[in-house]
mmCIF entry with sequence, helices, sheets and N, C-alpha, C, O atoms, coordinates in Angstrom:
data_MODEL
# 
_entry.id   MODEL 
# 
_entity.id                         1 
_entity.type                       polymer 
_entity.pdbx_number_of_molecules   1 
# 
_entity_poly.entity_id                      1 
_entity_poly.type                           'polypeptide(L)' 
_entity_poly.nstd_linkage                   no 
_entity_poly.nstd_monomer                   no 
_entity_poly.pdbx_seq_one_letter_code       
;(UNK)(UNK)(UNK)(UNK)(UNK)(UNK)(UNK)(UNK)(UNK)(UNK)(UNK)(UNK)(UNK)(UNK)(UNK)(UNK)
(UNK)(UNK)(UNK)(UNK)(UNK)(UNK)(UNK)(UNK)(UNK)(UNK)(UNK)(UNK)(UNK)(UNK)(UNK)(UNK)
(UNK)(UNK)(UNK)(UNK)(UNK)(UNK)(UNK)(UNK)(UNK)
;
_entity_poly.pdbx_seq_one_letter_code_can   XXXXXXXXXXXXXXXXXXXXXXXXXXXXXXXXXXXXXXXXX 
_entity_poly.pdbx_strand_id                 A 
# 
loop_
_entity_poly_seq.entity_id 
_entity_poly_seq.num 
_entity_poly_seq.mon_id 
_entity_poly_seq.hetero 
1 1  UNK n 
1 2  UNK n 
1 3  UNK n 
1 4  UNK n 
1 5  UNK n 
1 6  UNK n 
1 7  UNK n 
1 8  UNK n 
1 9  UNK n 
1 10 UNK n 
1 11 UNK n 
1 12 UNK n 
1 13 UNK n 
1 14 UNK n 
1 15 UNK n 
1 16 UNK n 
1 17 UNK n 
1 18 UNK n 
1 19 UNK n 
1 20 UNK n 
1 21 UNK n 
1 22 UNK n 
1 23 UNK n 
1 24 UNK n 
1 25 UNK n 
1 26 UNK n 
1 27 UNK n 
1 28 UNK n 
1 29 UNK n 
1 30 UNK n 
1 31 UNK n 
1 32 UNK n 
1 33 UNK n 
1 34 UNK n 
1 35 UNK n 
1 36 UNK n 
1 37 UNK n 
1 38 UNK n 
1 39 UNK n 
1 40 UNK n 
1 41 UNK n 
# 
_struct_asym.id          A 
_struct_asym.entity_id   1 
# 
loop_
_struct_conf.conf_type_id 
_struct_conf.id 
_struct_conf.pdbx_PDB_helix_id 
_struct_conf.beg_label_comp_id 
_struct_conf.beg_label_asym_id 
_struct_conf.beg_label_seq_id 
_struct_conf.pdbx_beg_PDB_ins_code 
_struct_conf.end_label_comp_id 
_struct_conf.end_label_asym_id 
_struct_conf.end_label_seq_id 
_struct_conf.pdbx_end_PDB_ins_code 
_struct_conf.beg_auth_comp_id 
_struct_conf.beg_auth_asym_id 
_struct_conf.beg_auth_seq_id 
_struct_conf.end_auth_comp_id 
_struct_conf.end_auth_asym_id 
_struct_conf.end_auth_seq_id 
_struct_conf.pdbx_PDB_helix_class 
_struct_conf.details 
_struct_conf.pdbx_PDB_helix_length 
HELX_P HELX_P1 AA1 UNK A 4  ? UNK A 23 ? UNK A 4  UNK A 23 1 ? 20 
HELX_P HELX_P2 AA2 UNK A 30 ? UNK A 36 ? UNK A 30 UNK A 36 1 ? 7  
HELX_P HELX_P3 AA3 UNK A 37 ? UNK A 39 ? UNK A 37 UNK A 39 5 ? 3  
# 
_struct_conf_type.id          HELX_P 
_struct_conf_type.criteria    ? 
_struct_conf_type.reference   ? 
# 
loop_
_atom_site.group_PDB 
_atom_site.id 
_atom_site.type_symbol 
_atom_site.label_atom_id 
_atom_site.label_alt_id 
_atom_site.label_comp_id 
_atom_site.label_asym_id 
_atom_site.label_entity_id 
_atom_site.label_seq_id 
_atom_site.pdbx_PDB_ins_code 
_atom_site.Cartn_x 
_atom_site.Cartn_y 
_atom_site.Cartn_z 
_atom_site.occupancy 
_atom_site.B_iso_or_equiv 
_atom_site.pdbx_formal_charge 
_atom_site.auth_seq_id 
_atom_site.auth_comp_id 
_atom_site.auth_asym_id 
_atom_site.auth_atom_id 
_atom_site.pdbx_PDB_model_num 
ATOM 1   N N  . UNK A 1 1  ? 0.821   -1.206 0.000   1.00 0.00 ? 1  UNK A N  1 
ATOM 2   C CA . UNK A 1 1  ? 0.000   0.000  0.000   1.00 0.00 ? 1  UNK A CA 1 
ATOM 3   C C  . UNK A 1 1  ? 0.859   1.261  0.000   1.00 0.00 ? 1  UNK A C  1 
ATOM 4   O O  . UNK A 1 1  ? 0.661   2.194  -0.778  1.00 0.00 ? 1  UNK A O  1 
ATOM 5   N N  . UNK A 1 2  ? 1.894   1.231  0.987   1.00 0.00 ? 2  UNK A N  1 
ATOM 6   C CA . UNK A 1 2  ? 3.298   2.608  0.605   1.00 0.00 ? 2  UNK A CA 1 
ATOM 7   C C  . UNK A 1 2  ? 3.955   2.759  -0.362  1.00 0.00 ? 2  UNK A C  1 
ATOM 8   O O  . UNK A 1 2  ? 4.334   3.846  -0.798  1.00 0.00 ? 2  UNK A O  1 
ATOM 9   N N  . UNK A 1 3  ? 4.279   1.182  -1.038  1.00 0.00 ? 3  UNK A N  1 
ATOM 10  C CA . UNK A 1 3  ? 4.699   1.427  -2.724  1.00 0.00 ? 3  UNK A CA 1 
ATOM 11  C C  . UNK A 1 3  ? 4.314   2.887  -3.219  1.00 0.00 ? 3  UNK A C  1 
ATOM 12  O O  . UNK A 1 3  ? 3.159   3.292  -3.348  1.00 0.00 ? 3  UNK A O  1 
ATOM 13  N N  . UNK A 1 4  ? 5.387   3.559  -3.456  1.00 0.00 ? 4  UNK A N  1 
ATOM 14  C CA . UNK A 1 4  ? 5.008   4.589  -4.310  1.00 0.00 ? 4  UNK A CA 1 
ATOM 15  C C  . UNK A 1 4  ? 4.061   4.649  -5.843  1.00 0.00 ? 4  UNK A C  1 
ATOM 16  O O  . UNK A 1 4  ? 3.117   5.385  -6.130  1.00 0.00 ? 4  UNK A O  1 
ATOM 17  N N  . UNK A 1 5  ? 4.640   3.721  -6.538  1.00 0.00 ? 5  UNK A N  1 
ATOM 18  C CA . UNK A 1 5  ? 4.025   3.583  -7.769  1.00 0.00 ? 5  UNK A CA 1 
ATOM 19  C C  . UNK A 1 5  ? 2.651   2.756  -8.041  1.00 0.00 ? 5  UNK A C  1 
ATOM 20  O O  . UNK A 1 5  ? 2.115   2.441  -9.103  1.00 0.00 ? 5  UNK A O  1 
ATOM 21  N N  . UNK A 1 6  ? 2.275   2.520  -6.675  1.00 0.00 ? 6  UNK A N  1 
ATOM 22  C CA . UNK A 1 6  ? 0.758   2.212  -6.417  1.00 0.00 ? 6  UNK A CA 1 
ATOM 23  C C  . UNK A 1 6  ? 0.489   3.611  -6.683  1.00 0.00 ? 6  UNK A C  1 
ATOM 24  O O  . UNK A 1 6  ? 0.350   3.901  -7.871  1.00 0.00 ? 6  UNK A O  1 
ATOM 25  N N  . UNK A 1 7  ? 0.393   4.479  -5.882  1.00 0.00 ? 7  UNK A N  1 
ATOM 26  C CA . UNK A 1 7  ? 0.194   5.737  -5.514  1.00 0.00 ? 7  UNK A CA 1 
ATOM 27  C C  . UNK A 1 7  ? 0.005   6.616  -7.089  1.00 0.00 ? 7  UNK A C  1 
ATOM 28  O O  . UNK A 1 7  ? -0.763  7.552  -7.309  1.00 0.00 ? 7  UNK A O  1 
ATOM 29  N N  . UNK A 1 8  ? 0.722   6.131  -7.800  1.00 0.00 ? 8  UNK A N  1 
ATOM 30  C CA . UNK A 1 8  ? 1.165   6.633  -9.049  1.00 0.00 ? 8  UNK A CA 1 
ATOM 31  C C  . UNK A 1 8  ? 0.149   6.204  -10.230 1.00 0.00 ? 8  UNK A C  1 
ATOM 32  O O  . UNK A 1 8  ? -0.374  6.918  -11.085 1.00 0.00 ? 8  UNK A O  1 
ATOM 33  N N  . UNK A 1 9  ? 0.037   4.843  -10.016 1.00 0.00 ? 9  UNK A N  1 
ATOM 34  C CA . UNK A 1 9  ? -1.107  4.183  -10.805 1.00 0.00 ? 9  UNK A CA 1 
ATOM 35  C C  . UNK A 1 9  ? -2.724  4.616  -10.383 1.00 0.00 ? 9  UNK A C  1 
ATOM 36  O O  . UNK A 1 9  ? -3.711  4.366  -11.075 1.00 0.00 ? 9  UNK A O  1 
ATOM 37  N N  . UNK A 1 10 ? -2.722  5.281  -9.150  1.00 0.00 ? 10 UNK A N  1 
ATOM 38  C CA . UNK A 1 10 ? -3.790  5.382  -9.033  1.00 0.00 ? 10 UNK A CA 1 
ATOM 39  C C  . UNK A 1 10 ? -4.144  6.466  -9.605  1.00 0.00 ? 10 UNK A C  1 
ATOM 40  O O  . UNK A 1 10 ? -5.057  6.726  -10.388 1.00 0.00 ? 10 UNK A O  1 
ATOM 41  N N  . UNK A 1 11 ? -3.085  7.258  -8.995  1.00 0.00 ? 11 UNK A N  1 
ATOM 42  C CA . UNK A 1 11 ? -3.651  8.845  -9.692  1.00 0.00 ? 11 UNK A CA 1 
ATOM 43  C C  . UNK A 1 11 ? -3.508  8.650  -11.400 1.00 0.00 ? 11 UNK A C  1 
ATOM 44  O O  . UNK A 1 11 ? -4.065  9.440  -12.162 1.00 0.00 ? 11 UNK A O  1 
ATOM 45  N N  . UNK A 1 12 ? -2.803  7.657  -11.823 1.00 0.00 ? 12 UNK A N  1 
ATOM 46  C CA . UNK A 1 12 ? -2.618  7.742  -13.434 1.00 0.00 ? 12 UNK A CA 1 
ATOM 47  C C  . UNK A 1 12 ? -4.630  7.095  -14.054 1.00 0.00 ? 12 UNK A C  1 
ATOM 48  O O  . UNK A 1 12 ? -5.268  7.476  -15.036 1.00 0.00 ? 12 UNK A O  1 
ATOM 49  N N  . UNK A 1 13 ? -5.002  6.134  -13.038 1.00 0.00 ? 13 UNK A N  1 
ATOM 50  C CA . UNK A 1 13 ? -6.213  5.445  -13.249 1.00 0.00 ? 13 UNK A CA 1 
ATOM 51  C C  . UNK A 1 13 ? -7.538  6.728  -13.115 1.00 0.00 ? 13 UNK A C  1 
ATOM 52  O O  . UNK A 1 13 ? -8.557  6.816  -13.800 1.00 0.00 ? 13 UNK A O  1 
ATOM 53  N N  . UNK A 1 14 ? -7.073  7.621  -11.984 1.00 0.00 ? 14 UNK A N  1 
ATOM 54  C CA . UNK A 1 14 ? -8.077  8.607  -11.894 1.00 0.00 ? 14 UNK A CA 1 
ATOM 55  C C  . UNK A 1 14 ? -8.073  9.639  -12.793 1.00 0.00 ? 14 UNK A C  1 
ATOM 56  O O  . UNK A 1 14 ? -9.113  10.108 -13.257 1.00 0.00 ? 14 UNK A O  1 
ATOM 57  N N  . UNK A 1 15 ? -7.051  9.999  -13.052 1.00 0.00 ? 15 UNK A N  1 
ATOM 58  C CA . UNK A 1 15 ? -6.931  11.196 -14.361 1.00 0.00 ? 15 UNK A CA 1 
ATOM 59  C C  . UNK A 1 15 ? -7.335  10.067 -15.899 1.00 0.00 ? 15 UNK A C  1 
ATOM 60  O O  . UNK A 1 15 ? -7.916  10.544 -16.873 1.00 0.00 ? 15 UNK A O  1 
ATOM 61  N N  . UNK A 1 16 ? -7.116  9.314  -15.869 1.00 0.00 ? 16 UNK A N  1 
ATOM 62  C CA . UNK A 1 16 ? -7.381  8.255  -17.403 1.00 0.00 ? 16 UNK A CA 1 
ATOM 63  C C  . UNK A 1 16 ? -9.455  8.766  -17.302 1.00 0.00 ? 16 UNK A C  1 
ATOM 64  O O  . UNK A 1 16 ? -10.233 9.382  -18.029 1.00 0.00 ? 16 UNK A O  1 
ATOM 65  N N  . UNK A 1 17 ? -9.546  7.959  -15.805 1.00 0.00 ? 17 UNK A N  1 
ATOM 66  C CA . UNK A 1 17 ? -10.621 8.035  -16.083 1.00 0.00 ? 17 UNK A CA 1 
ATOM 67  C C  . UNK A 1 17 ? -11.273 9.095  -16.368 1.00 0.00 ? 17 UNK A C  1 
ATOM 68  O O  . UNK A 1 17 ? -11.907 9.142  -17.422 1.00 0.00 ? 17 UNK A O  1 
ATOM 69  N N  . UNK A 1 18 ? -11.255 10.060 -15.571 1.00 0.00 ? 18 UNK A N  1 
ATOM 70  C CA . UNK A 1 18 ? -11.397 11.630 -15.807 1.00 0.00 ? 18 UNK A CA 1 
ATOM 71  C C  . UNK A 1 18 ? -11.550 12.016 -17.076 1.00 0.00 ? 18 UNK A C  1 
ATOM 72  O O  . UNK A 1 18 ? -12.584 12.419 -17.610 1.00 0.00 ? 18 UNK A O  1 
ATOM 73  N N  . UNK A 1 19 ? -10.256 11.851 -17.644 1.00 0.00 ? 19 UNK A N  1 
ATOM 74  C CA . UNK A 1 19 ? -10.050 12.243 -19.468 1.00 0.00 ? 19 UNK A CA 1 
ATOM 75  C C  . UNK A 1 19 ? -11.381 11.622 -20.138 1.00 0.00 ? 19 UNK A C  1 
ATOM 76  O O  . UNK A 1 19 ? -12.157 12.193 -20.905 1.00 0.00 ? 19 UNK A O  1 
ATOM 77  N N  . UNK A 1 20 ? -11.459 9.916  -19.503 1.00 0.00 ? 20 UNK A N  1 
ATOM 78  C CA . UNK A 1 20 ? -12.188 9.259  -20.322 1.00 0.00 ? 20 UNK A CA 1 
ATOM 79  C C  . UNK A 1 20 ? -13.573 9.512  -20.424 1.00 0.00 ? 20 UNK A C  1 
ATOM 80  O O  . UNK A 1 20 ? -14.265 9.210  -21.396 1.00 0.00 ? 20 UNK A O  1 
ATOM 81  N N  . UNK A 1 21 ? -14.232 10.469 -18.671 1.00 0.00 ? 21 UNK A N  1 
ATOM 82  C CA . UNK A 1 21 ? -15.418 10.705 -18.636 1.00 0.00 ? 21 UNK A CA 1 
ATOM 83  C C  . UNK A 1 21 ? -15.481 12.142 -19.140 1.00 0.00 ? 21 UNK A C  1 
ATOM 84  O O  . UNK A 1 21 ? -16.210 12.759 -18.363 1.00 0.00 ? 21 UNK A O  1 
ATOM 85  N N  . UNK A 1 22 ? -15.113 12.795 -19.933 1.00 0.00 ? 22 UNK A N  1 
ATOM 86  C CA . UNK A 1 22 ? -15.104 14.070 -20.419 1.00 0.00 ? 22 UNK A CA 1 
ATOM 87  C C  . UNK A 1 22 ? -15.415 13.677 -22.019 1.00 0.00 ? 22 UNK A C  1 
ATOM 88  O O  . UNK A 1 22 ? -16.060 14.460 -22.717 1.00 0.00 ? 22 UNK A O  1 
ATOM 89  N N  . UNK A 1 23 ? -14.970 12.556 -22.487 1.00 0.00 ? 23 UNK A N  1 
ATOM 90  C CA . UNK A 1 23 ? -15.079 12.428 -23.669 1.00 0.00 ? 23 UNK A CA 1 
ATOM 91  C C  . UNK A 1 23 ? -16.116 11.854 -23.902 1.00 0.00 ? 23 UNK A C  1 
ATOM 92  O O  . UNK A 1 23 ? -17.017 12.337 -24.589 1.00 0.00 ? 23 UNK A O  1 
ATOM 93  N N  . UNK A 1 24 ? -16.142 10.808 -23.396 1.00 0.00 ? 24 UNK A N  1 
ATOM 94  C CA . UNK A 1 24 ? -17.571 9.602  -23.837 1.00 0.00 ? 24 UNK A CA 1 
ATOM 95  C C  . UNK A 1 24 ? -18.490 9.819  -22.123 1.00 0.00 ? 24 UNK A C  1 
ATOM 96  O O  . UNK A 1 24 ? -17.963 10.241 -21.094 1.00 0.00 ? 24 UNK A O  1 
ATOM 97  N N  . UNK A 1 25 ? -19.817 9.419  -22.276 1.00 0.00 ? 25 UNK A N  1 
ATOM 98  C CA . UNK A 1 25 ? -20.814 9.673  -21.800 1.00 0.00 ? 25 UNK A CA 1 
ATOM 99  C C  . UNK A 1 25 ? -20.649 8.193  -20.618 1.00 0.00 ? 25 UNK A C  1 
ATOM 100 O O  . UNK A 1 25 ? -20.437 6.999  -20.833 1.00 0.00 ? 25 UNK A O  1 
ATOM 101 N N  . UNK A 1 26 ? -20.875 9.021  -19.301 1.00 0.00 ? 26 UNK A N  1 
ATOM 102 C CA . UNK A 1 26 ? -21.015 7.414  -18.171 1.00 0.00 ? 26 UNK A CA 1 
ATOM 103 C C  . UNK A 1 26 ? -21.645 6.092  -18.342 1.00 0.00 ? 26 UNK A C  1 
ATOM 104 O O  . UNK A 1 26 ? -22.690 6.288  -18.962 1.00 0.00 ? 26 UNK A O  1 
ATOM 105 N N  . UNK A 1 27 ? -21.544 5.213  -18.162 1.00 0.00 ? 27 UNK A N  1 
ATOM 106 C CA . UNK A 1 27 ? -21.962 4.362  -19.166 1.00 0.00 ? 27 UNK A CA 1 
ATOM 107 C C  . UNK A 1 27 ? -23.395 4.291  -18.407 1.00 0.00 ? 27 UNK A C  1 
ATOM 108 O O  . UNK A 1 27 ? -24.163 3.931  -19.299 1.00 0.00 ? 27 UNK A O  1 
ATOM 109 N N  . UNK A 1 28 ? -24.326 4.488  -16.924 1.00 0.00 ? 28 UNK A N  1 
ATOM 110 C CA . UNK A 1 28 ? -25.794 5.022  -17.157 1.00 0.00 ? 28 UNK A CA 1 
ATOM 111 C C  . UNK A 1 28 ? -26.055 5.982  -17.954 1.00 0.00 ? 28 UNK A C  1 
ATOM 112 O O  . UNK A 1 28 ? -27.275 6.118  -18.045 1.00 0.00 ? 28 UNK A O  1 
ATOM 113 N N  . UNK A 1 29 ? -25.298 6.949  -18.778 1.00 0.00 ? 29 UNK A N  1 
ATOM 114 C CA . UNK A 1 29 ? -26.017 7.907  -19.806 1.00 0.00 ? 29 UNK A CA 1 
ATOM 115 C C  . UNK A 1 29 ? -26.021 6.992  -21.209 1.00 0.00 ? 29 UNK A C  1 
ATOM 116 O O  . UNK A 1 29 ? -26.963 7.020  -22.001 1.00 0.00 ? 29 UNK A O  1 
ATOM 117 N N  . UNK A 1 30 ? -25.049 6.333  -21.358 1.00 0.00 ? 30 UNK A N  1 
ATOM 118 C CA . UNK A 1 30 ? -24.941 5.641  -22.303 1.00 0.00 ? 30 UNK A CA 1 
ATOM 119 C C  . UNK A 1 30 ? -26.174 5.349  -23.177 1.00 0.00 ? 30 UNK A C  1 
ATOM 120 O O  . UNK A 1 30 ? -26.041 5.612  -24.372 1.00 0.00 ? 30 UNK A O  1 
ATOM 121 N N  . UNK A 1 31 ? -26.887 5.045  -22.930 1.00 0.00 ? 31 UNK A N  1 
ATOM 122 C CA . UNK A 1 31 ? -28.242 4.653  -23.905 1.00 0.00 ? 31 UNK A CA 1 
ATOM 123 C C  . UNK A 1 31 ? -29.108 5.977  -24.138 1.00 0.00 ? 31 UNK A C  1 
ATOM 124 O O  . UNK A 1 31 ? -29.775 6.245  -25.137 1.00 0.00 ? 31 UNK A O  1 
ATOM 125 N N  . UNK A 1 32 ? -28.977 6.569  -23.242 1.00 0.00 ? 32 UNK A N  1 
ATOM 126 C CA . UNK A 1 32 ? -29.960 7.977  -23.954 1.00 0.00 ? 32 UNK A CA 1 
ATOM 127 C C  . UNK A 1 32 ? -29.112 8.467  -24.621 1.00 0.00 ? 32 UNK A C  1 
ATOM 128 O O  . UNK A 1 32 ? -29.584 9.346  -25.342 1.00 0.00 ? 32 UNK A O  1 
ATOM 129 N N  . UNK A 1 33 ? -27.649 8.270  -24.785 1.00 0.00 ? 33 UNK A N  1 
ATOM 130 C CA . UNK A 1 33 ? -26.471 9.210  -25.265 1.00 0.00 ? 33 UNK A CA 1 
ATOM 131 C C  . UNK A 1 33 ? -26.846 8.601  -26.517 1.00 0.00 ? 33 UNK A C  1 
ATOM 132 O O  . UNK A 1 33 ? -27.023 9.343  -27.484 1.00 0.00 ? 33 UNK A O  1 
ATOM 133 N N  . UNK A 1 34 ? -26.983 7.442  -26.629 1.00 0.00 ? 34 UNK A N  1 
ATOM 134 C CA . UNK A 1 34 ? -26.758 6.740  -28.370 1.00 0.00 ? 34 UNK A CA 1 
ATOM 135 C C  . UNK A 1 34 ? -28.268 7.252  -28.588 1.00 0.00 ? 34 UNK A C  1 
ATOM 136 O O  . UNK A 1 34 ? -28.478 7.334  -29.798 1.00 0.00 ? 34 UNK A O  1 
ATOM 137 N N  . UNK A 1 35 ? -29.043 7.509  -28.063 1.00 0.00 ? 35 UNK A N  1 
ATOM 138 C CA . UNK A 1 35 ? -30.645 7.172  -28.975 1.00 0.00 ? 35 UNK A CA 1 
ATOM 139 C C  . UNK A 1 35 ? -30.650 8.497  -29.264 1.00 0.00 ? 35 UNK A C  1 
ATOM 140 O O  . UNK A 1 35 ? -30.843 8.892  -30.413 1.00 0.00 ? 35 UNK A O  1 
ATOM 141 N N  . UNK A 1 36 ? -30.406 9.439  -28.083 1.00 0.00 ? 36 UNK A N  1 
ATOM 142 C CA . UNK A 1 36 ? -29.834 10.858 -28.818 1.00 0.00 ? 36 UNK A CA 1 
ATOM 143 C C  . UNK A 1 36 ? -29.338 11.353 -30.383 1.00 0.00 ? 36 UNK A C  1 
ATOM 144 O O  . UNK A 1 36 ? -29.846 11.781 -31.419 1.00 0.00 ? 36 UNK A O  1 
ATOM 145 N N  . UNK A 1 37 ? -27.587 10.892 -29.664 1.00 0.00 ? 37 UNK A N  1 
ATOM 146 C CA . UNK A 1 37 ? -26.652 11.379 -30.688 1.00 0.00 ? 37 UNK A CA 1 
ATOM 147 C C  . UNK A 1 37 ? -27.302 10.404 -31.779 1.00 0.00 ? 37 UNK A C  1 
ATOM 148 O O  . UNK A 1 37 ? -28.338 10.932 -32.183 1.00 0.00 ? 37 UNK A O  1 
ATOM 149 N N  . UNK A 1 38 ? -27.084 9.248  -32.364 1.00 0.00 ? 38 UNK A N  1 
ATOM 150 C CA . UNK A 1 38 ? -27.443 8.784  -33.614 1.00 0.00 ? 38 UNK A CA 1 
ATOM 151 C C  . UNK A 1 38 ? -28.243 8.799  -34.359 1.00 0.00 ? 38 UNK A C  1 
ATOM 152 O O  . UNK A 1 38 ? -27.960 8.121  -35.347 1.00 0.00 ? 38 UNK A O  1 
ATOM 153 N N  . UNK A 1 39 ? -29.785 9.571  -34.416 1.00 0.00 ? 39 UNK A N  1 
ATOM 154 C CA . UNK A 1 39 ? -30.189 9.912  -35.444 1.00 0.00 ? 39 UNK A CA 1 
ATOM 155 C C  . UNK A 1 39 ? -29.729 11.418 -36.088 1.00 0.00 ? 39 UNK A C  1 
ATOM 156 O O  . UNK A 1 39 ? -30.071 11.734 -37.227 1.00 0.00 ? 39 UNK A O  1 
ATOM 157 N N  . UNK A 1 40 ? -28.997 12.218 -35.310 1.00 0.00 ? 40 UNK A N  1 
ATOM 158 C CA . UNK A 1 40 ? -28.427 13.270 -35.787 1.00 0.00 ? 40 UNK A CA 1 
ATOM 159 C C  . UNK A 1 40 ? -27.288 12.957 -37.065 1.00 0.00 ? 40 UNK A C  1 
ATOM 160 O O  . UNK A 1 40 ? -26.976 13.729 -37.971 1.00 0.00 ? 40 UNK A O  1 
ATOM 161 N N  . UNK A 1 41 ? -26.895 11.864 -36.869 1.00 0.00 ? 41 UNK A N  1 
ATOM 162 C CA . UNK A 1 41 ? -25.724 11.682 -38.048 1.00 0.00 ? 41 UNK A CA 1 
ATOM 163 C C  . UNK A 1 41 ? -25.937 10.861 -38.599 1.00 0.00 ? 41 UNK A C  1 
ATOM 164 O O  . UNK A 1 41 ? -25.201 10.535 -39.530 1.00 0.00 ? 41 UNK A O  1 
# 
């Protein structure tokens, strides 16, 4: 648990995710996101 590069992975896992929830929709929005967005395109 003091391992540093635990420490490191985590914060690398929380910012990934972060990035990842800024881009694509939580996956409970997920289905209104697609029934939404896809008849627009």
């Amino acid at each position: 648990m003091d391992d540093p590069t635990d420490g490191l992975r985590w914060a690398f896992y929380l910012t990934l995710s972060g990035l990842w929830d800024s881009f694509l929709p939580s996956p409970t929005s997920q289905t209104p996101y697609i029934a939404f967005e896809f008849p627009k395109h």
